[in-house]
Every structure is written in C-alpha cells, then in structure tokens.
C-alpha positions as CSV (number, residue, x, y, z in Angstrom):
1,X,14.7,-86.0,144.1
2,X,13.8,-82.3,145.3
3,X,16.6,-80.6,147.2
4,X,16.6,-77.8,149.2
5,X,18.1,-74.7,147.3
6,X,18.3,-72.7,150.4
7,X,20.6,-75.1,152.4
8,X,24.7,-74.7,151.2
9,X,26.0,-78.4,150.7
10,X,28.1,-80.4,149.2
11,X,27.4,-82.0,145.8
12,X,28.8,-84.0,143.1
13,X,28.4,-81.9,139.8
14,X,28.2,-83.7,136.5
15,X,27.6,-82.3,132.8
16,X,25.9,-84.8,130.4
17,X,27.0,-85.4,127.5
18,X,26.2,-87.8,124.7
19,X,24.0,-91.3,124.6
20,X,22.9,-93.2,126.9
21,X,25.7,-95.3,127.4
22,X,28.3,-92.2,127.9
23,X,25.6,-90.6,130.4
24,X,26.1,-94.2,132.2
25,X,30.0,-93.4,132.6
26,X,29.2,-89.8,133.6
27,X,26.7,-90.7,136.3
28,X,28.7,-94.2,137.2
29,X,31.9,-91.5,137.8
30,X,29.3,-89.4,139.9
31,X,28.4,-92.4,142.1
32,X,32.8,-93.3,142.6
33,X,32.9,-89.2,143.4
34,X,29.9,-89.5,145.7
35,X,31.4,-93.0,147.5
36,X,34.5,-91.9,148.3
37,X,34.1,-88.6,149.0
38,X,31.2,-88.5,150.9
39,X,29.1,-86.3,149.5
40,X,25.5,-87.4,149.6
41,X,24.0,-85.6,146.6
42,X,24.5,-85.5,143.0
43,X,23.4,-83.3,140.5
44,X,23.3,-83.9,136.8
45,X,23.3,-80.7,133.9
46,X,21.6,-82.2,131.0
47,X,21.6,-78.8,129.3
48,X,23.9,-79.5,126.7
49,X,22.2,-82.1,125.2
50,X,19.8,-80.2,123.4
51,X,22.7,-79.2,121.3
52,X,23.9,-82.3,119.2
53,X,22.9,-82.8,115.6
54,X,21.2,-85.9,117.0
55,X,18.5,-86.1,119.2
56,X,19.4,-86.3,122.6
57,X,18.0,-86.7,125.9
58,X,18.6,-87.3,129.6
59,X,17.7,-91.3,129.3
60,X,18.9,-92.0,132.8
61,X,15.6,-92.1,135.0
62,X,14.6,-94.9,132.8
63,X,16.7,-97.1,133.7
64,X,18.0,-96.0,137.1
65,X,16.5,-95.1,140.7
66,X,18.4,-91.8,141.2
67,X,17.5,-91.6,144.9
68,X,20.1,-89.0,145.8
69,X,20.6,-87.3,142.6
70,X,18.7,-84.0,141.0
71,X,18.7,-82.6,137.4
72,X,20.4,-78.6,137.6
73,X,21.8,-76.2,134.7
74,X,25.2,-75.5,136.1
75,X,26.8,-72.3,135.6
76,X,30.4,-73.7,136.1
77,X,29.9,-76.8,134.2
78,X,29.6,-74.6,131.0
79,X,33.0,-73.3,131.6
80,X,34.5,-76.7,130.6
81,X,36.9,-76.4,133.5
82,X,38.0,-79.8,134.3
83,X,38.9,-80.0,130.2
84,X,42.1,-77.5,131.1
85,X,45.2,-79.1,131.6
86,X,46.5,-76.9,134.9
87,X,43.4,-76.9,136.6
88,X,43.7,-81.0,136.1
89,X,46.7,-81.2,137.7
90,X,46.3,-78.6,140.9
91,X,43.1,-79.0,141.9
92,X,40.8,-82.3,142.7
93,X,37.3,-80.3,142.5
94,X,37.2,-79.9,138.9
95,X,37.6,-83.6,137.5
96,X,37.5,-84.6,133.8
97,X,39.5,-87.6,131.8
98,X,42.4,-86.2,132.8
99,X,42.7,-86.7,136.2
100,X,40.0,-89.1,137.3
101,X,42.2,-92.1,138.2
102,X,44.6,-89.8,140.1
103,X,41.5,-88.7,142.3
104,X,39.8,-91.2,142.8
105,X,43.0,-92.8,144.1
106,X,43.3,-90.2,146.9
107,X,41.8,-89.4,149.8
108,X,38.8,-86.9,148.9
109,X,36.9,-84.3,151.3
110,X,33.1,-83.7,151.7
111,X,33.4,-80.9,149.2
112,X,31.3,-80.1,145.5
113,X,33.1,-81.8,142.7
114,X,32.6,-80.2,139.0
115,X,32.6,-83.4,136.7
116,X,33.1,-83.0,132.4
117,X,34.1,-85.9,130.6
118,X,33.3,-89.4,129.4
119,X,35.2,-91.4,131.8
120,X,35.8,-94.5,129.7
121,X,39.5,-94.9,128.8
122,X,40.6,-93.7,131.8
123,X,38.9,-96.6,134.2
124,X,41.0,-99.4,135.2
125,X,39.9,-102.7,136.0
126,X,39.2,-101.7,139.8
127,X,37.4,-98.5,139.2
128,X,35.1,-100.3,136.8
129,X,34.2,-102.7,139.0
130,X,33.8,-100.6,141.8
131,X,31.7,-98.3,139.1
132,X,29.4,-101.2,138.1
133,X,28.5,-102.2,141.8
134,X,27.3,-98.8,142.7
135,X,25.0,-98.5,139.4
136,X,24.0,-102.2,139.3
137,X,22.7,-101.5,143.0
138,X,20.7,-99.0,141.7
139,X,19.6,-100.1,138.4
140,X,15.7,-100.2,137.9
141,X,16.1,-103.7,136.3
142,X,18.5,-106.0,138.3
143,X,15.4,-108.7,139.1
144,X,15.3,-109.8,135.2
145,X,15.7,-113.2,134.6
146,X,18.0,-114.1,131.5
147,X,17.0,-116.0,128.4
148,X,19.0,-119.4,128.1
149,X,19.8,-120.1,124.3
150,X,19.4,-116.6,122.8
151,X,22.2,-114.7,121.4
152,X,22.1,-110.9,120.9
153,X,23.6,-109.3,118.1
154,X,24.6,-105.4,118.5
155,X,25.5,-103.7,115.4
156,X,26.2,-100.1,115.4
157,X,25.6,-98.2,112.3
158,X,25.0,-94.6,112.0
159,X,28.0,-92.7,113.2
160,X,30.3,-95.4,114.1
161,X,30.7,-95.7,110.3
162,X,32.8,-92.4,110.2
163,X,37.2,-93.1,110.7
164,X,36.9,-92.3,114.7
165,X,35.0,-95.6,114.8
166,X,35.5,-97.3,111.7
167,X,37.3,-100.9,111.5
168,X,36.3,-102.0,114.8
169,X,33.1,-103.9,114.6
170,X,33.7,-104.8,111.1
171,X,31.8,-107.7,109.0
172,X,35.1,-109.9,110.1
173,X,35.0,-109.3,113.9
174,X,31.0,-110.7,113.4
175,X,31.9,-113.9,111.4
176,X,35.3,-114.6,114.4
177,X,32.9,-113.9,117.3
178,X,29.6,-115.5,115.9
179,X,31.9,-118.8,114.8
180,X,32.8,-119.1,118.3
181,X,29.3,-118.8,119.3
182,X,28.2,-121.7,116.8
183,X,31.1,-124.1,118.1
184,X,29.3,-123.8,121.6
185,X,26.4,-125.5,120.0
186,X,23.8,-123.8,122.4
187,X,22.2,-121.1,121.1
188,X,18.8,-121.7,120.0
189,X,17.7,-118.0,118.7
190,X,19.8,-115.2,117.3
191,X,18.7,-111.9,117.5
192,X,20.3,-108.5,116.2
193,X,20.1,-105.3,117.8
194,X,20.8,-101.8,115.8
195,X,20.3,-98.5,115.2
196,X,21.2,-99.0,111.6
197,X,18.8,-101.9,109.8
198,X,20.2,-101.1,106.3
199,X,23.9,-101.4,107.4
200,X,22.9,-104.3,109.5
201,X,21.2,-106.1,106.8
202,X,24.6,-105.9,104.9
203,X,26.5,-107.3,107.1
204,X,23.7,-110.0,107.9
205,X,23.7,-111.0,104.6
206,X,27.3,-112.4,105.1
207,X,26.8,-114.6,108.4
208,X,25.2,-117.9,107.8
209,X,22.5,-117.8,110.8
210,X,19.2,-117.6,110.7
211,X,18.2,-114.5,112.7
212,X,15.8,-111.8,113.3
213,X,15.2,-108.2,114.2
214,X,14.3,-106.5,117.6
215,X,12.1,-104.4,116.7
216,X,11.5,-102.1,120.0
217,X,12.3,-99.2,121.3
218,X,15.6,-98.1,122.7
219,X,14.6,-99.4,126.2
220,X,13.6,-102.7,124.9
221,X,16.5,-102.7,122.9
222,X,18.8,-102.2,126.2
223,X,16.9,-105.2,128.2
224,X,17.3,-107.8,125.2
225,X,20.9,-107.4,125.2
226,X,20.5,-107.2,129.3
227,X,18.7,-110.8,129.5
228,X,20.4,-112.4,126.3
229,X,22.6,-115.8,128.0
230,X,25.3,-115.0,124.9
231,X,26.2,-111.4,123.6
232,X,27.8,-110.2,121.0
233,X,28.5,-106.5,121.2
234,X,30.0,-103.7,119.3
235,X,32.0,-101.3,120.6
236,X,29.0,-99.1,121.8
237,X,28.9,-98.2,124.8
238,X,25.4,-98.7,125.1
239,X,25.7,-102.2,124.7
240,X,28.9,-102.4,127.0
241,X,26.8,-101.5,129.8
242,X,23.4,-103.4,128.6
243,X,26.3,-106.6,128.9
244,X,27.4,-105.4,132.1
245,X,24.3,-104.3,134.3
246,X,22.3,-107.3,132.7
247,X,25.3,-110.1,133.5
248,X,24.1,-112.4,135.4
249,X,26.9,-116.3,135.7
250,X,26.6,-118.0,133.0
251,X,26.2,-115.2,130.3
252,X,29.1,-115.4,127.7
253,X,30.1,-112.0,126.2
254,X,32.0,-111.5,123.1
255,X,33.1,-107.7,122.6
256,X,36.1,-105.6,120.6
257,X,38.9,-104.5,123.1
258,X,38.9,-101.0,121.1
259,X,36.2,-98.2,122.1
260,X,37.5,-96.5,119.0
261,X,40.9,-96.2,116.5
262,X,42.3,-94.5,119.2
263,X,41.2,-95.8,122.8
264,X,41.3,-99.8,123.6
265,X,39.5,-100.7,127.0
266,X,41.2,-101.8,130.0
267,X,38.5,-103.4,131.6
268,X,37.2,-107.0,131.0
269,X,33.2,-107.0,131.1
270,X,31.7,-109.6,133.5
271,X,31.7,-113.2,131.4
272,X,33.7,-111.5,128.5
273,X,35.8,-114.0,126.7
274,X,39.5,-112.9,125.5
C-alpha cells in the first residue's frame, strides 16, 4: 500500500526482525497497536534483516493482505529505543517486550507508535487471542480446507540445536507427543516438516512410524502444517503460528510449553492439548 509522504499522520512503526514466525509477532503487535489505538496505518522497517548471518527476508506479503500497511527504513527504529529501560517505563510511544502488556492495557491516543521487539513471552492469553483474530482476518490463506488423517511433524534443526534452544524439542518430547497421537488411532499419513533433514532423520530413526518428507518450499512448508487435522510442533515459532492461523475445530495440536530454556508460553494454541 502507497501512502502519501506529504500528508503528517499517525502510524504504527515496527522494526523487523528475525523469521517468519517472529515477523508474525512483530506485525500481529502492530495490528493490537493499530486496534486500539486507532491509528490506521502501519509501517514495517525490514532493513535490518539484511544483517543476520542467515538469510533473511521480509516473508510477510506472502502470506498476508497488508491493506493498511507500507514497507519504510525508519530513522528512529535504528536507535533501539523502546529496548531502554526508562524510556519503557515513561513513555507509551516507544513500545518493546518491556512494556507491551502495560500498553496495550491502557487507553492509547491516535499518535505514531515506535515498535522493537519479539512480542512473544510477554502476550497473555487475551492479547493472543485478540492478536490472532486481527491476523487470521487478514491472512491470504484462511479458505484452506484441512486434511483429515494427516499428522505433521515440525522438527527444528539448525540453530535451535545451540543451549538457548536446546532440550526442548528433544527425541523424548517426539516419542511422548507422537505416542499420544497413535493411541487416537486416526491418523492415516505422517508427515515431517524441517529445516534440518540430517538432524531430522536422526531423530526419525527412533520413532516407529512410517513417514515421509515435505519436500517444498518454505511456503508449502507453512500450509502443510496449516491444513494438517493433527500437529505436532516444535517450539518454532514458525510452526506456532502455521498451528494457529491454519486451526480450524477439530485439529489436535501437540506443542512444548517452552519457546526456549528461558521463556515458557502463556498462551494455549487453538486445539492444543495440555
């Protein structure tokens, strides 16, 4: 969406950062911003990316409308400002981790709002849901059907192998969750998803199921564990919100409680199982 650089508004300011599924927490904490405060427009700085050791992108027009929202290098974003402990605590313009439950809890003016952050162990129950309603309502993919009998399998390799993510999603949790599955005695296809087919493979090794690869891309990958009736996830955010934006009733999600050794969820995905 084009919008007008020579008219002064109000916008809702977020910088990127990460994967896809931490760009869905940074634009789904855009959209609360944008809801409650009333500011129409949002616009997304996607500059940073370029600067991981991984390849990174701005995945988010694949998978979402984006009627009201614009891609803009932001000047303040790059100070980091809502990262600052004071500034968290006096002001409601410059929101980060550190204060997003105590705004959005308030009453918020039509004013621009400077967002940094990854918005994930801060969200409660009701800001989640509230989070997923406004992204489901504009995700590109909400008319998919889900496959009955198939179970998807996410294992995450690559860096969730390092101690900030290690322990989580480990060959133990598979065997637990995929037992469960099996007692259910109505899945008819397993399927694994991963970024990781060597570490996968391992771990396959160990599970007595016959299963196969997905073998698309990361799009493909995403709508699988969309449509899939049972889920198995990691603790990827990726697939958190593949599980989430693709849940439609009667989908049964399996998933760890931790997002990593030191952050445990406190949301419960739609047709998660505790």
């Amino acid at each position: 969406m084009l919008i007008n650089k020579g008219i002064k508004m109000s916008k809702v300011c977020c910088r990127l950062a990460g994967g896809l599924g931490n760009q869905i927490f940074q634009y789904g904490a855009s959209l609360l911003i944008s809801k409650k405060s009333n500011v129409k427009y949002i616009e997304l700085d996607d500059s940073e990316l370029n600067n991981y050791k991984a390849s990174r992108s701005n995945e988010l027009p694949h998978y979402f409308k984006m009627t009201n929202s614009n891609v803009e290098n932001k000047f303040l974003l790059k100070l980091r400002l809502p990262r600052i402990n004071i500034l968290a605590n006096l002001t409601d313009r410059f929101v980060g981790d550190l204060n997003f439950n105590r705004v959005l809890y308030q009453s918020l003016t039509n004013k621009s709002y400077y967002l940094d952050g990854y918005f994930q162990n801060c969200l409660d129950q009701t800001l989640f849901d509230e989070m997923l309603e406004l992204l489901k309502k504009d995700y590109l993919y909400s008319h998919l059907s889900i496959k009955p009998n198939v179970c998807a399998i996410h294992i995450r390799g690559g860096d969730f192998l390092t101690k900030k993510y290690s322990g989580i999603a480990s060959t133990n949790y598979y065997l637990e969750q995929l037992n469960k599955i099996k007692e259910m005695n109505s899945v008819d296809q397993f399927v694994i998803v991963t970024d990781d087919k060597n570490y996968a493979t391992e771990i396959a090794k160990k599970i007595s199921i016959k299963y196969f690869f997905s073998d698309g891309n990361m799009l493909d990958d995403f709508l699988l564990l969309a449509q899939s009736q049972f889920k198995v996830l990691s603790n990827s955010t990726f697939a958190i919100w593949a599980s989430a934006l693709g849940y439609k009733p009667g989908c049964i999600v399996l998933a760890p409680q931790k997002l990593n050794i030191h952050d445990t969820r406190n949301f419960i995905l739609p047709g998660e199982l505790i």
